[in-house]
N, C-alpha and C positions, 0 to 999 in steps of 0.2 A: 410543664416539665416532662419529660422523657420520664417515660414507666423503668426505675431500674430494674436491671435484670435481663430484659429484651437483648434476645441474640440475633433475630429473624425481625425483620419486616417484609412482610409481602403485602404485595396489591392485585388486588382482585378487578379487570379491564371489562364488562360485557358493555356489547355494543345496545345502545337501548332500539327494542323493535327494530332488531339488523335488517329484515326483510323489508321489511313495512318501510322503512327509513330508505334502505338501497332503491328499493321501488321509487318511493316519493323520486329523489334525487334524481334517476334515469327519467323519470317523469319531466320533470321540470328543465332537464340538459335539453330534450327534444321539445319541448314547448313549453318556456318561460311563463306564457300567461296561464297554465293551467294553475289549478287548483293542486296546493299542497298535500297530500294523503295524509301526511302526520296532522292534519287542522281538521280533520272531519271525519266522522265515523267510518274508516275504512277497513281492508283486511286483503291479504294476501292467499293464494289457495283455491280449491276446485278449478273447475270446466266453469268458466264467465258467462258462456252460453247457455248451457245448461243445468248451472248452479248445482252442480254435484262435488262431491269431493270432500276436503276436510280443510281447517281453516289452519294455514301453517307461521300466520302471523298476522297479527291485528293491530289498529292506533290504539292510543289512549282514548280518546273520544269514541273508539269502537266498545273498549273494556269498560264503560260506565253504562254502558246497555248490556252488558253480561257474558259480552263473546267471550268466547275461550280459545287458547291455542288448541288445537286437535279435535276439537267439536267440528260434527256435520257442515255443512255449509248453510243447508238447508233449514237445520237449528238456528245458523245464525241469524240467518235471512227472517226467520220469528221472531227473533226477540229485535233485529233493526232491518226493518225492512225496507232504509236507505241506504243499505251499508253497499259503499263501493267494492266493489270486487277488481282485482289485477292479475295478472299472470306471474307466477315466477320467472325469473331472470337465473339461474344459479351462475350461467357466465358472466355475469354483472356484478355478479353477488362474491363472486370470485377474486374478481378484480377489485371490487372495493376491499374487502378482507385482506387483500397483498398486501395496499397500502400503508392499512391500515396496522399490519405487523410492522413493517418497516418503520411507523413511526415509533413504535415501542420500542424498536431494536435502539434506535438512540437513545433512551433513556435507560437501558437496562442489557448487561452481555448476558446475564441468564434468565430467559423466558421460556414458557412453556404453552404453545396453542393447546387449548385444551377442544377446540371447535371454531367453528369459522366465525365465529362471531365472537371468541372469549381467549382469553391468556390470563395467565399467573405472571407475574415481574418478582423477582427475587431481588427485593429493593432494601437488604442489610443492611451497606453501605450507610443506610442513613440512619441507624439505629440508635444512635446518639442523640438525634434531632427532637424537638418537643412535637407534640401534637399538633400543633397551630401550622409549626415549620412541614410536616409532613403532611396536610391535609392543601397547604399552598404547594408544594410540590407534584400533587396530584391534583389539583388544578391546572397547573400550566399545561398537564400532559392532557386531559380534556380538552383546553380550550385550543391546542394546538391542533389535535384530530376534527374539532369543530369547523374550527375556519381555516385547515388544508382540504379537507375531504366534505365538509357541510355537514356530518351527521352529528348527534351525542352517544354520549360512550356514562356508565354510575361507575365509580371505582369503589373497590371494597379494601381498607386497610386493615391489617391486622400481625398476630405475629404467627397465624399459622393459614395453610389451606382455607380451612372448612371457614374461618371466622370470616376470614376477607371474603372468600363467597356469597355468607350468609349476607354481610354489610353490604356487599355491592346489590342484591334486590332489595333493600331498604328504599325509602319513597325513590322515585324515578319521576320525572328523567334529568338525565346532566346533574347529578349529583355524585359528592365522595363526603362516605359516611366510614367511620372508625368503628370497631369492636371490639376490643381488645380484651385478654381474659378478666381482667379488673370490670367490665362492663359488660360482660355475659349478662349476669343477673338481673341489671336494669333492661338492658336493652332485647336483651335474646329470650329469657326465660318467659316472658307475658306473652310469647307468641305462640299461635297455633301449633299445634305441635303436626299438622302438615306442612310448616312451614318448613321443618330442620331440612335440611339440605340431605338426602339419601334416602328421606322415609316417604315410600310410596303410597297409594292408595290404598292399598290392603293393609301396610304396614299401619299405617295412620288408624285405618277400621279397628282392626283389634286393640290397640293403644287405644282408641275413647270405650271399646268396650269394657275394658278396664279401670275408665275411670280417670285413664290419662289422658286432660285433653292439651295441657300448654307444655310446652318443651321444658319448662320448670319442673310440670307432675313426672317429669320422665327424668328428670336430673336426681330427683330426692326419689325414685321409685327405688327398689330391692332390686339388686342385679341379678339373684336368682331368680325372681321371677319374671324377669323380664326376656332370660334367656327359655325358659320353658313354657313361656307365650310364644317366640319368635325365632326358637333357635340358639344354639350355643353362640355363633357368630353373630347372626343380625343382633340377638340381644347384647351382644357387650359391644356394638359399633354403635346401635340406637343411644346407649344409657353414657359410652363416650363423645359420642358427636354435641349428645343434650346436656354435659358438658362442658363442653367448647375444647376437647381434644383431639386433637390432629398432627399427619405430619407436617413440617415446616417446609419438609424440601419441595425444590420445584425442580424435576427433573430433568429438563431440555437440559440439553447438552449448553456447555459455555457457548456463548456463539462471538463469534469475533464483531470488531465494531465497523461499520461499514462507513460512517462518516463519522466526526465530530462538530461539535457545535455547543457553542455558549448564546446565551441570550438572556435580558434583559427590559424588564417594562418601566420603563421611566419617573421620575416623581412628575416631572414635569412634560407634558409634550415639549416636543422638539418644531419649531417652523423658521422660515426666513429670518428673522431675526433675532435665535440666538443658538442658528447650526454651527457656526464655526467658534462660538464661546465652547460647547457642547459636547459636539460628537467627538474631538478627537482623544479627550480623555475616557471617555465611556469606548469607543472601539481600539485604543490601547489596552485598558483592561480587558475588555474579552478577548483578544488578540492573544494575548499572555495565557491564558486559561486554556485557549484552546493551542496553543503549543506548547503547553505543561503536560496536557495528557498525550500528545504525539508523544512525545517525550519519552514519555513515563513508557508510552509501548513500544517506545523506539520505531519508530514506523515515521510518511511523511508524506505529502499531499502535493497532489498536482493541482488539484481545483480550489479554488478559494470563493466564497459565499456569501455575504451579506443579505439578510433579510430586515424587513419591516413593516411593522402592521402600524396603520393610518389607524386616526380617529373612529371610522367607521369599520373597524374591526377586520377590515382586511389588509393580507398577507401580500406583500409584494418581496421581489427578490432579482440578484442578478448575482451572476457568476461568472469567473472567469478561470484558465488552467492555463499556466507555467507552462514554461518551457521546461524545466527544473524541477523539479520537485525538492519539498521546503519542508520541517517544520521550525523552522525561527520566527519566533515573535514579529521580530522588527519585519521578516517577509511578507508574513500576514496582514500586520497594521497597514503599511504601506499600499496594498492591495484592495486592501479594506478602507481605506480610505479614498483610494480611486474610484470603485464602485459603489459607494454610497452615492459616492458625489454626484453620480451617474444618473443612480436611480431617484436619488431628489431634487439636484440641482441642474440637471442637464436640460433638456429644448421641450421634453416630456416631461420631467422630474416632478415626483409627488408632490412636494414643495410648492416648486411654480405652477403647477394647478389648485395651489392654493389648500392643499392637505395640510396637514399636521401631525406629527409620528408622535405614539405612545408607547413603540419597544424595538427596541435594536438588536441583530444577533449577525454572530462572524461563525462561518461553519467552514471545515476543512473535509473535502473529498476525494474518490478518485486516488484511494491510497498506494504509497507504493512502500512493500514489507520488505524489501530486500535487502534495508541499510544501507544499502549506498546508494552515493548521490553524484549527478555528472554536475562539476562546477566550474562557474564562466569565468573566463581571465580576469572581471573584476572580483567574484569571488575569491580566486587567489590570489588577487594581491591584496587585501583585506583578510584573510588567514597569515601569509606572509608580512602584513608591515610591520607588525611591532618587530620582527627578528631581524628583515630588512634594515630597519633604521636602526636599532641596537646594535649592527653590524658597522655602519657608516658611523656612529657614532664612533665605536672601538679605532676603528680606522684613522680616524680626523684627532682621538688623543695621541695612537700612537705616529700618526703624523707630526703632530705638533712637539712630542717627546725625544723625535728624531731632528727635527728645524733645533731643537733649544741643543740639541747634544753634538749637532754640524757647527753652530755658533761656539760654542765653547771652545770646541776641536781647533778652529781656527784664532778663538782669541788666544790660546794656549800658544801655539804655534808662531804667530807675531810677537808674543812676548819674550820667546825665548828668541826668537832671531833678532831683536833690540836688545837684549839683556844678560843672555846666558841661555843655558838649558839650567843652571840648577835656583834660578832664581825663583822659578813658579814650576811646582810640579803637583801632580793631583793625592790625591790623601788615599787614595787605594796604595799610592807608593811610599809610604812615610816609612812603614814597617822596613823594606829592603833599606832604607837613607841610614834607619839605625842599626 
């Protein structure tokens, strides 16, 4: 169940070993058959040549021989003396980072890069949602940066800064760990108290001089003395951080949304025989979803998007953009439904190479804010029919009211030339007869 009371969720995005991982990758784009860096004691940093420098990011199989970030190189090179060495890339490292916001920005209009490798998501919105619901929610956004961009990203949830911080360096890698203040005490307090998020090396020294060594000993420490150990400031930031108090805000500006998109991982795959049982209610609904929120921001899309990840975890997609810009449901589906068909049923289709889909998604881009929309003559006559034919209809009563009132006129008129004029007369005249 949802913790009552939570006004804020945030999540906390770092990318795991950003260097080390963008390496690998650029590694691997230019020559597939190498050897992955994330699988073997590697590191990023120094002259390769001359093995000087300082080590600016390392694997996980590098850190189990004791490297460190900012150690020598030459340090590291003692304690593994197979450690592969790479060059930085930072314009690589740039570019993946782009991306890699941009995928954020879909899930979240207020984020905060805090480094090229990390952001804050101001993810309230969900603040309703139970833990289970929001711990799957922060998966999707993982596994989606995973298999668009191939690296892993830990997420930290929580309801303030500092906590989702702390949470996201919890075990690593491709993990999302919760911390919420309810779970300070299990989870945060037993920890090093070099751990806390803000307390440096010196800081950390004088805290075990004291006797403080776990973020607990510093949570129950006296704030007066922790302030005339450390300072008026550090000490009431150290004895609040330890804890678990922070601000909630994430201060990026609002940022506007640059595409929308729904998506969907299936109970069942999807194959040849049972895509057309299947898809068309599954991409009606997201259809709906995804021009609910055009909607909602009054805004409308020229490109229309389907994506799908196969059995084997990859992401395929095709798009296509209107003449028009749209956002109606029914314009969507129908779109969405041409280009699915495209990308699974067509001469290449996922399908006919014998795939199998485990998640469906319709995404709208290519926005257009202006509110209005240029519409094609059948658009208008689809605005227009119902008044159109509510018009013919009036028409064809008062036609027929005019047929019945010419008959009369005339039976009136033959009776009185057979009979009189005062034998038949109409009842509007009775009142004058008397």
């Amino acid at each position: 169940m949802a913790y009552k009371g939570r006004d804020h969720i945030i999540f906390h995005v770092d990318v795991n070993s950003a260097f080390l991982s963008w390496s690998a990758i650029k590694r691997l784009e230019e020559d597939p058959s190498s050897v992955d860096l994330r699988t073997i004691p590697s590191a990023v940093g120094g002259d390769i040549k001359t093995r000087h420098g300082v080590v600016t990011a390392k694997s996980i199989p590098a850190k189990k021989y004791g490297v460190k970030t900012g150690e020598p190189v030459v340090k590291a090179l003692q304690k593994c003396p197979d450690l592969v060495l790479v060059k930085s890339d930072f314009t690589y490292y740039r570019s993946c980072s782009h991306k890699f916001i941009r995928i954020l920005e879909e899930y979240c209009q207020e984020l905060e890069q805090v480094s090229i490798d990390e952001a804050y998501m101001d993810m309230s919105h969900l603040a309703l949602l139970s833990d289970r619901e929001l711990i799957d929610r922060a998966r999707i956004i993982r596994e989606r940066v995973f298999h668009d961009l191939g690296f892993t990203v830990n997420i930290g949830i929580s309801t303030n800064r500092l906590l989702a911080k702390m949470a996201s360096d919890f075990q690593k890698p491709d993990r999302t760990h919760t911390l919420f203040p309810e779970e300070v005490a299990a989870k945060m307090w037993p920890l090093p108290v070099e751990d806390l998020h803000g307390c440096g090396g010196a800081t950390s020294a004088r805290l075990h001089q004291l006797g403080l060594n776990s973020i607990g000993d510093v949570a129950a420490a006296d704030l007066g003395l922790l302030q005339s150990v450390l300072g008026k400031k550090a000490g009431a930031y150290i004895h609040k951080s330890a804890n678990g108090i922070s601000s909630a805000r994430v201060s990026g500006e609002k940022r506007e949304a640059k595409s929308y998109s729904n998506e969907t991982t299936l109970s069942e795959d999807i194959d040849l025989t049972n895509y057309e049982a299947r898809t068309p209610a599954i991409l009606q609904r997201l259809s709906e979803k995804v021009a609910g929120r055009l909607q909602k921001d009054q805004v409308l899309a020229f490109t229309i998007t389907v994506s799908a990840k196969t059995e084997d975890f990859r992401r395929h997609s095709r798009q296509l953009t209107l003449e028009n810009s749209t956002n109606r449901a029914e314009d969507i589906f129908h779109n969405a439904v041409y280009l699915l068909d495209q990308l699974l049923r067509g001469p290449e289709g996922l399908l006919t190479a014998g795939h199998s889909v485990r998640l469906l998604g319709v995404g709208a881009s290519h926005l257009d804010k202006s509110g209005y929309r240029q519409i094609s003559l059948f658009d208008w006559a689809e605005q227009n029919r119902e008044a159109f034919e509510k018009k013919q209809e009036e028409e064809k009563k008062q036609k027929a009211r005019q047929e019945k009132m010419d008959r009369l006129d005339k039976m009136l008129k033959d009776s009185r030339q057979r009979f009189g004029k005062q034998v038949i007369y109409r009842a509007s005249d009775r009142e004058d007869r008397d």
